[in-house]
C-alpha positions as CSV (number, residue, x, y, z in Angstrom):
1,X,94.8,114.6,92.5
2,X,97.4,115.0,94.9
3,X,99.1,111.5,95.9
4,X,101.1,111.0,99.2
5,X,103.7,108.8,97.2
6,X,105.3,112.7,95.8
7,X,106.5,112.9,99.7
8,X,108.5,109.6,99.8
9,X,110.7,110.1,97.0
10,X,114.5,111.4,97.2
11,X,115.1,114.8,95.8
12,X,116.6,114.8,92.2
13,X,119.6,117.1,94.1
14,X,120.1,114.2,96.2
15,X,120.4,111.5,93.5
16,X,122.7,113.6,91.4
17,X,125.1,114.6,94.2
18,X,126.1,111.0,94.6
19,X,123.8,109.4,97.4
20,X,122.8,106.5,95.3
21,X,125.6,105.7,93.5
22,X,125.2,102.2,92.1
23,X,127.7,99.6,93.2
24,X,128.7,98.4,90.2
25,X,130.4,94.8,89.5
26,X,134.1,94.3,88.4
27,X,133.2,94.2,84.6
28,X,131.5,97.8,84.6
29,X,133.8,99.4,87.4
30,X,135.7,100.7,85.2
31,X,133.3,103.2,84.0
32,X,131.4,104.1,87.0
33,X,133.2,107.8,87.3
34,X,130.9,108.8,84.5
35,X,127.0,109.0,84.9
36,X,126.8,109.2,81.5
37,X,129.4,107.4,78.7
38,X,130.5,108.6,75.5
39,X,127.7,106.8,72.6
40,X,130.9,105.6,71.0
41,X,131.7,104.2,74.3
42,X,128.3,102.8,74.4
43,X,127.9,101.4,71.2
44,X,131.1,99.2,71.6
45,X,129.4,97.7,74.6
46,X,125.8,97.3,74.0
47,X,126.2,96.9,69.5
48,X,124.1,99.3,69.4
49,X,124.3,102.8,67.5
50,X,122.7,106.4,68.9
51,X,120.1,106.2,66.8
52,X,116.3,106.0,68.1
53,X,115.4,102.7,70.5
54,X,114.4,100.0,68.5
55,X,110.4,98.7,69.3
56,X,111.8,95.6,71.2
57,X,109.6,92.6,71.6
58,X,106.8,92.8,74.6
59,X,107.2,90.1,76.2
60,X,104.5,88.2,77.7
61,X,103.4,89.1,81.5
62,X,103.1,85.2,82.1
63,X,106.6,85.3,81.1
64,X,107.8,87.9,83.8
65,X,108.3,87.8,87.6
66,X,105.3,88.4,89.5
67,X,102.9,89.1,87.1
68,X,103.7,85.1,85.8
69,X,103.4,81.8,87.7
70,X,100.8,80.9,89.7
71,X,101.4,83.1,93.1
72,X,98.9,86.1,93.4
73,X,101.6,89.2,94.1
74,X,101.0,90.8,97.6
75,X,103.7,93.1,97.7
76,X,104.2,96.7,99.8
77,X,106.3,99.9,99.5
78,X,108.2,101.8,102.4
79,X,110.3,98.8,103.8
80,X,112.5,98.8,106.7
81,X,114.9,101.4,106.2
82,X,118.8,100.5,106.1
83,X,119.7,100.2,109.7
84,X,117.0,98.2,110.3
85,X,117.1,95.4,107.4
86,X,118.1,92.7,108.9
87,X,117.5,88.8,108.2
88,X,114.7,88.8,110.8
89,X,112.5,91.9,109.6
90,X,112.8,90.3,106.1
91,X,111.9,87.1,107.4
92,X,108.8,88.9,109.4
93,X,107.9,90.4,106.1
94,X,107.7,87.1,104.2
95,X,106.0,85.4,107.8
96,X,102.8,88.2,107.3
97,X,102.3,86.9,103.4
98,X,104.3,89.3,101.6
99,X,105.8,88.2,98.1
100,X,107.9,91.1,97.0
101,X,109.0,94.1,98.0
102,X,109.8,98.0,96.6
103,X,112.3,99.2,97.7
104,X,112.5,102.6,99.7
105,X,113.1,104.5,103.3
106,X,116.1,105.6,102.6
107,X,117.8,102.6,100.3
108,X,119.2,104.8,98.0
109,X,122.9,103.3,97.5
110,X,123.8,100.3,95.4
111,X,125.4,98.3,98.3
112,X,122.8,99.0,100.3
113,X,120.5,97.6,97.8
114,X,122.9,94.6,97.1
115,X,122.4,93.9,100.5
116,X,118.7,94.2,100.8
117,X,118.6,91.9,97.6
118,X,120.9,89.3,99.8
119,X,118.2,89.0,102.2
120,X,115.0,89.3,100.3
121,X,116.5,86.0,98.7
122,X,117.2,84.6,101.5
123,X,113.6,85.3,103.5
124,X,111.6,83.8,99.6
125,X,111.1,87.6,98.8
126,X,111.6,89.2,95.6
127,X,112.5,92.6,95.0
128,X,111.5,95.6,92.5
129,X,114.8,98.7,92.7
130,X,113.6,102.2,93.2
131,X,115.9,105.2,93.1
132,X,118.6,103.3,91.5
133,X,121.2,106.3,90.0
134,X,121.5,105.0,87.0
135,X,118.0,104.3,86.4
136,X,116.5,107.4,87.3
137,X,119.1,108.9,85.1
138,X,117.9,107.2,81.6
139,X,113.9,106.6,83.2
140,X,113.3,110.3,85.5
141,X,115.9,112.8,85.5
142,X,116.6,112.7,82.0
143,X,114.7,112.2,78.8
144,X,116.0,110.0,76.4
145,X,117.0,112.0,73.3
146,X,119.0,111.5,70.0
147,X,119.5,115.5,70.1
148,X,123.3,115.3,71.8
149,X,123.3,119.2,72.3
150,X,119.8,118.8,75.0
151,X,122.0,118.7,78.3
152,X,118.9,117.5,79.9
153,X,118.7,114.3,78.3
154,X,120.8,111.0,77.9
155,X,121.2,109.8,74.1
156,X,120.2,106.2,73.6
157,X,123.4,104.7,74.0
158,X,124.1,106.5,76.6
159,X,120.4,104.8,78.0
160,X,121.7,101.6,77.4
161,X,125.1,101.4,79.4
162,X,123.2,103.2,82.2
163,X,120.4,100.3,82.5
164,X,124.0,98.0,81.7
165,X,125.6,98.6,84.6
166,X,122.4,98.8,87.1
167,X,121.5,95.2,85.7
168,X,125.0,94.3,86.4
169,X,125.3,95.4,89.9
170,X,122.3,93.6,90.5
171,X,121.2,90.7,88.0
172,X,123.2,88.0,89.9
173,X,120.5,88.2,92.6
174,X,117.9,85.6,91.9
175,X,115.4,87.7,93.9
176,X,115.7,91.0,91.4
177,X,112.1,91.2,89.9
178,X,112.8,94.1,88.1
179,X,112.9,98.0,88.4
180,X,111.0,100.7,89.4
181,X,111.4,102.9,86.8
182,X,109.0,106.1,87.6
183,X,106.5,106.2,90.2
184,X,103.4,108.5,89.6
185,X,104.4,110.1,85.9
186,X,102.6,112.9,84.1
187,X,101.9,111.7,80.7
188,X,104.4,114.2,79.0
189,X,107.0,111.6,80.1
190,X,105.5,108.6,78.4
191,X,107.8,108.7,75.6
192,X,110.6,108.6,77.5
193,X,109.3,106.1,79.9
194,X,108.1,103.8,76.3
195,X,111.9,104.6,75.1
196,X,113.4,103.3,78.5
197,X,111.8,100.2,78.9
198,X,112.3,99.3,75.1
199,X,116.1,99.6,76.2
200,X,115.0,97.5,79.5
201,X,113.6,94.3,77.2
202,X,116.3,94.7,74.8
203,X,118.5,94.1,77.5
204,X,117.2,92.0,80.2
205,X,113.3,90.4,79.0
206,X,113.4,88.4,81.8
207,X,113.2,91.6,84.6
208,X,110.1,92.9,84.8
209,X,109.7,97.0,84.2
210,X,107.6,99.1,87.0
211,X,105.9,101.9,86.7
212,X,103.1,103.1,89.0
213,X,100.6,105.9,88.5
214,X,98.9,108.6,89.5
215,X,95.4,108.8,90.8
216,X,93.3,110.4,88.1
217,X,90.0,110.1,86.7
218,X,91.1,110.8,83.3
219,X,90.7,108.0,81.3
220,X,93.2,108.9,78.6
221,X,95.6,109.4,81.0
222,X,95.2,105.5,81.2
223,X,94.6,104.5,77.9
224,X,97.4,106.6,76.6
225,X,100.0,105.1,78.8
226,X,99.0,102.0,78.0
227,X,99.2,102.4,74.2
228,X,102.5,104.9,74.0
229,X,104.6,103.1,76.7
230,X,103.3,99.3,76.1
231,X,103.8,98.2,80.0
232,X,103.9,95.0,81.3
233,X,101.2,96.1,83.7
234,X,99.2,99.0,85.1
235,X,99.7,100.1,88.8
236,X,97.9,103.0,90.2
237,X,97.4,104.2,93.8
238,X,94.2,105.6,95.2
239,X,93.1,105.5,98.8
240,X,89.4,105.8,99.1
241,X,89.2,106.0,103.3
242,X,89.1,110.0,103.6
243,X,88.9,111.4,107.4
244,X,85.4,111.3,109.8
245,X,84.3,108.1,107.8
246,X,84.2,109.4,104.5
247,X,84.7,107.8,101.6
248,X,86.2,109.0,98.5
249,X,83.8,110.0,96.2
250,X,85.6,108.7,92.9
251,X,87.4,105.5,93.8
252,X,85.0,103.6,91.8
253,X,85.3,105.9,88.7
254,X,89.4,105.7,88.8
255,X,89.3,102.1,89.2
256,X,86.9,101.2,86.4
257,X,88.8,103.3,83.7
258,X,92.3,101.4,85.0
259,X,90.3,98.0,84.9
260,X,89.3,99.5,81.0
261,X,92.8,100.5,80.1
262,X,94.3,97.2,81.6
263,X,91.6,94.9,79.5
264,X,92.6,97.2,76.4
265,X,96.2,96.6,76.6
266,X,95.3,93.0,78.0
267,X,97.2,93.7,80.9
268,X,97.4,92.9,84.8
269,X,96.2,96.0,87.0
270,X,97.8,96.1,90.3
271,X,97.2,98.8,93.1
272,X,97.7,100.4,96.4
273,X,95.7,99.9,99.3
274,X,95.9,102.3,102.5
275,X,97.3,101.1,105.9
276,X,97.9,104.6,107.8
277,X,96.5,107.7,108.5
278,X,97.2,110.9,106.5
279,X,96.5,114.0,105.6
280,X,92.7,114.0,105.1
281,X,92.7,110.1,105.7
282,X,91.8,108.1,107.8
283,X,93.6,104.6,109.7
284,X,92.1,102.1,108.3
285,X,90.6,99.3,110.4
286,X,90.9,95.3,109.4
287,X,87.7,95.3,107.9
288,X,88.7,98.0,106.1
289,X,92.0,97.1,104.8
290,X,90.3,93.8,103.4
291,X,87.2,96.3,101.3
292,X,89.9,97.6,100.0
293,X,91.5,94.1,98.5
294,X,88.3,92.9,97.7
295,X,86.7,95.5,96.1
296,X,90.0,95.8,93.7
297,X,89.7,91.9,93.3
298,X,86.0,92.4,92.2
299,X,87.8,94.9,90.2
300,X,89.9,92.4,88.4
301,X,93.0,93.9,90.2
302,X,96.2,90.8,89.9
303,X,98.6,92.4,92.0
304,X,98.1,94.4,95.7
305,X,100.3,96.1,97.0
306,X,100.4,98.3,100.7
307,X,101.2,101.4,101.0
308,X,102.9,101.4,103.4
309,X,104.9,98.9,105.7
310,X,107.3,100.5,107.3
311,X,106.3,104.3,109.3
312,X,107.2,107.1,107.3
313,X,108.9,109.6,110.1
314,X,107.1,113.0,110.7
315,X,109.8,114.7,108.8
316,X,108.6,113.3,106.0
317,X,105.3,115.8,106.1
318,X,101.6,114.3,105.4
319,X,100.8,113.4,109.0
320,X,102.0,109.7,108.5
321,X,100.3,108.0,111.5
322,X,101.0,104.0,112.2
323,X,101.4,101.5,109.1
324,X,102.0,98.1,109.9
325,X,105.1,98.7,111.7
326,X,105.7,101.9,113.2
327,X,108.5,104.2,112.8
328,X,110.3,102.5,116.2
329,X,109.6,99.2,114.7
330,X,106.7,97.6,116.8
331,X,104.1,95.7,115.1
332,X,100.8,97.3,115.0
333,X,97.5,95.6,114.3
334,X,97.5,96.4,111.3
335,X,100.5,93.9,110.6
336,X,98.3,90.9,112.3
337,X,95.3,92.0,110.5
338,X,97.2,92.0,106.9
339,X,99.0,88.3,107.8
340,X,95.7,87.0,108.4
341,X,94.3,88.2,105.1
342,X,97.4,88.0,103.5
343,X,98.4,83.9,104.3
344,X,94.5,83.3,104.3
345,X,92.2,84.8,101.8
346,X,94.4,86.7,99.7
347,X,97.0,84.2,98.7
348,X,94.2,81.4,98.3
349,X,91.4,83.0,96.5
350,X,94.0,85.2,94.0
351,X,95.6,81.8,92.6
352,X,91.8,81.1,91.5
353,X,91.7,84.4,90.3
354,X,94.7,85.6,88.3
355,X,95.0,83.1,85.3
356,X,90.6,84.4,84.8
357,X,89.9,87.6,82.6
358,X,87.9,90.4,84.6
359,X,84.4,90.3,82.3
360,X,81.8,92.8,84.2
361,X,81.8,94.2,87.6
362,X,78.4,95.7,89.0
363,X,76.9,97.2,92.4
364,X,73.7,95.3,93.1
365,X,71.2,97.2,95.2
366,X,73.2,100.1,95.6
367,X,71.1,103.1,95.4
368,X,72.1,105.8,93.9
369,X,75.3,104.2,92.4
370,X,78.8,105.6,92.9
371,X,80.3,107.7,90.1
372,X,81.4,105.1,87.5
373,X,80.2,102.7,88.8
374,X,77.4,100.2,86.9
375,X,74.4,98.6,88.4
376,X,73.6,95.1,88.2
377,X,71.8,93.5,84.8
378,X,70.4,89.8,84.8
379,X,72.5,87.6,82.5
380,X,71.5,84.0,81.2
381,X,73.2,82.8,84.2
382,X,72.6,85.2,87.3
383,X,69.1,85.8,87.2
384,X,69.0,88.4,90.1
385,X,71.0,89.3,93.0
386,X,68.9,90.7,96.1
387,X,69.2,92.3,99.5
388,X,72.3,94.0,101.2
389,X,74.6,96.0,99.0
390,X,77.2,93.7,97.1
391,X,79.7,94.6,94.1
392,X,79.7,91.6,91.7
393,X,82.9,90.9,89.6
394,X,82.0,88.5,87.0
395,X,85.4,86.5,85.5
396,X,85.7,84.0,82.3
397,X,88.4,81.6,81.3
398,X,91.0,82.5,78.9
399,X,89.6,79.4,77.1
400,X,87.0,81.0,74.8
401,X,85.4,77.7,74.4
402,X,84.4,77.7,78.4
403,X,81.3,79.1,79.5
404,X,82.1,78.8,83.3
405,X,82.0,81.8,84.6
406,X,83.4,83.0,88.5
407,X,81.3,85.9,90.6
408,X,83.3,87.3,93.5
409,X,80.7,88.9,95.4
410,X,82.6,91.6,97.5
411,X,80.4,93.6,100.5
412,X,80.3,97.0,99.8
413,X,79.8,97.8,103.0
414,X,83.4,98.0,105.3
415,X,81.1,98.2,108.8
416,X,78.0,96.8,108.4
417,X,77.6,92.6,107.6
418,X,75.6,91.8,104.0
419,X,73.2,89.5,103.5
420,X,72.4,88.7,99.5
421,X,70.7,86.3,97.5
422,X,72.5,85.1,94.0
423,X,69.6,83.7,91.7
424,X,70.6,81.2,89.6
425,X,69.3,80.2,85.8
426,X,68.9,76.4,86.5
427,X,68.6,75.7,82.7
428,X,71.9,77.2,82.3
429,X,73.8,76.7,85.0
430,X,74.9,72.9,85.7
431,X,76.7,73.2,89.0
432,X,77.4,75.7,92.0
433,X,80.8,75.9,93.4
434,X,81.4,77.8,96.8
435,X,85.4,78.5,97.3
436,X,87.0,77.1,100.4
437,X,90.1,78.9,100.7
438,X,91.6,77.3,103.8
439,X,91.2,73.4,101.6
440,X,91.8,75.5,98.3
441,X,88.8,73.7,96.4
442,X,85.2,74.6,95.6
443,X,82.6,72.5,97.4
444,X,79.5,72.4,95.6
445,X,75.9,74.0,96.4
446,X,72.5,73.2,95.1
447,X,71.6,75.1,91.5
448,X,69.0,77.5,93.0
449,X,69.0,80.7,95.2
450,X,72.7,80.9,96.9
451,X,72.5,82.3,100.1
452,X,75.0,84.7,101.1
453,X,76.5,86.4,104.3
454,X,79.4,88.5,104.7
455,X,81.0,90.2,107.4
456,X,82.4,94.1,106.8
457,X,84.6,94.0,103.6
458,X,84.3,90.5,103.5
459,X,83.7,88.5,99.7
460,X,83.2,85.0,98.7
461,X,83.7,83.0,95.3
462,X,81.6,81.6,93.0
463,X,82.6,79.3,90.3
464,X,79.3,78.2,87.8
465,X,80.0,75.7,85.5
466,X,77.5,75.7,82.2
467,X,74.7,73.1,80.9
């Protein structure tokens, strides 16, 4: 499927030729004539040999920015480009409920990045590195390879001093989150890409490794990324609002085979939702930039991200209309629309959400059902769930000794209110809690029917506690 992502990357000409030349810090100057150093060079730095990349430990993705703590990630791609980063757009990123950003539009130098990272710290933000040199010389331009005489690949020691000196240049920002190490690969580079990020926890655990992928509905595509490059999470982008109010017809399917491939590798899922018109797509309106979110949430999505911020220009190709701000730099309504979800639902109802494990997700009185998608079946504690079209997600405790269970019940409908009835087992369920986002606590309802109304795109929480 073709993605619009393959348009905002910098040409591979461009990289090499020198435009993103890492500024490196005094200890690895020295060697930043050569994009690639000697292994012997390399093993005298890292105490490491040119043999094959050790299996380094995984760490935990409580353990890592972002995808630890107790902050839902709201992030977005396509920043403000280098002449206009400046303490206030960073600050009006962080006002509209942004946590972190990927870096982009034109950032493709190491000071420039050093001073993006400056003010991302400064604003709360974090920040994940795209286009880095040095990375996309061990992670994308280069496979990693023990074979010395295969000009288009690095040797692992080689690997190592590359990701050396980018963690360098940049580790003594507190806001670096990590890298972005290849956005939308084809699985032939999953070794590579499983080689790279062994080298990226052997030398820094504590950054987190990015990788986002395509749209497919190919569900080894998934699995097999997850079980050859062992990620700390699994990002994918897909945007579902297609031109003259169509939908797309398999947004459902790719989403339930990255919620399977995420709950196999026990994983976060994270993905993309559309803010601009392009080619074959549609602008989204409010309503429908908060389906999106919810229906990933239902989805058992832990991270969202926009795509994009910032206005590609038309050079760029696609037919980029409007994000949230445009290419001049006004704020468009999208911008207001995403703070008020952002700083309002988002933020509040994802803290409630991200520590839970994603158990079933099902379209109630959806007829006939989306492609991959499953209808609704009673359970011991939802008896039946009537009226408008709704998508359940169904979430459990990581304590296996808990039988509360959490239904986000999402509108499946981005124009039209819902109105649905939950039916509740009352010898099962004890108590009824309705999530108040705004006072961040669950106030409680009578054990029977639950009466629900939600506007376009609109959701609401559930929390059942067990007899």
């Amino acid at each position: 499927m073709q993605s619009p992502h393959q348009s905002l990357g910098p040409s591979r000409r461009a990289l090499l030729l020198g435009a993103g030349a890492t500024a490196l810090t005094a200890a690895s100057a020295t060697t930043a004539s050569a994009t690639t150093a000697s292994a012997t060079t390399a093993s005298a730095l890292t105490g490491s040999t040119a043999g094959a990349v050790a299996q380094a430990a995984v760490p935990s993705p409580d353990q890592l920015p972002l995808t630890g703590g107790t902050e839902f990630p709201i992030g977005l791609f396509w920043p403000p480009h280098p002449f206009a980063s400046t303490a206030e757009r960073f600050t009006e990123i962080k006002d509209a409920g942004f946590d972190f950003v990927i870096s982009g539009n034109y950032a493709g130098d190491g000071n420039i990045f050093q001073y993006q990272l400056g003010l991302a710290r400064d604003a709360g933000l974090q920040m994940l590195i795209s286009d880095d040199i040095q990375i996309r010389n061990m992670s994308r331009w280069f496979s990693i390879s023990d074979t010395t005489t295969d000009f288009l690949s690095v040797t692992p020691a080689e690997a190592r001093e590359l990701y050396t000196r980018a963690r360098n240049a940049y580790g003594p920002y507190s806001s670096l989150a990590g890298f972005n190490f290849y956005d939308e690969p084809g699985a032939g580079w999953f070794a590579t890409l499983a080689k790279a990020l062994a080298i990226s926890r052997e030398l820094a655990p504590q950054l987190l490794p990015y990788i986002n992928l395509l749209p497919s509905d190919d569900a080894s595509y998934y699995r097999n990324f997850v079980d050859v490059v062992r990620p700390s999470l699994i990002s994918f982008d897909r945007y579902p609002l297609l031109s003259e109010g169509r939908e797309d017809t398999n947004y459902f399917h790719n989403w339930a085979i990255v919620r399977d491939a995420a709950l196999h590798g026990d994983i976060p899922s994270w993905v993309f939702i559309q803010t601009l018109a392009y080619n074959n797509h549609r602008e989204p309106t409010p309503a429908e930039l908060l389906w999106q979110i919810n229906i990933s949430l239902a989805y058992g999505a832990k991270g969202i991200q926009y795509f994009t911020y910032w206005t590609p220009e038309a050079a760029r190709g696609e037919g980029f209309g409007p994000a949230l701000i445009t290419v001049d730099g006004l704020r468009t309504s999208r911008y207001y629309a995403a703070q008020q979800i952002n700083t309002t639902w988002l933020h509040p109802v994802g803290r409630e959400l991200k520590p839970l494990v994603s158990e079933t997700v099902e379209h109630a009185n959806e007829s006939p059902l989306p492609n991959g998608a499953v209808g609704f079946t009673p359970t011991n504690l939802v008896s039946g769930v009537t009226g408008s079209p709704v998508v359940v997600g169904t979430f459990r405790s990581r304590d296996a000794a808990s039988g509360d269970r959490w239904l986000l019940v999402t509108n499946r409908s981005h124009s039209d209110r819902a109105r649905a009835v939950v039916s509740l087992n009352e010898s099962t369920v004890g108590s009824v809690g309705l999530f108040q986002p705004a006072r961040q606590k669950y106030t409680s309802q009578r054990v029977g029917p639950v009466q629900i109304s939600l506007a376009p795109g609109a959701a609401t929480l559930l929390k059942l506690t067990t007899r």
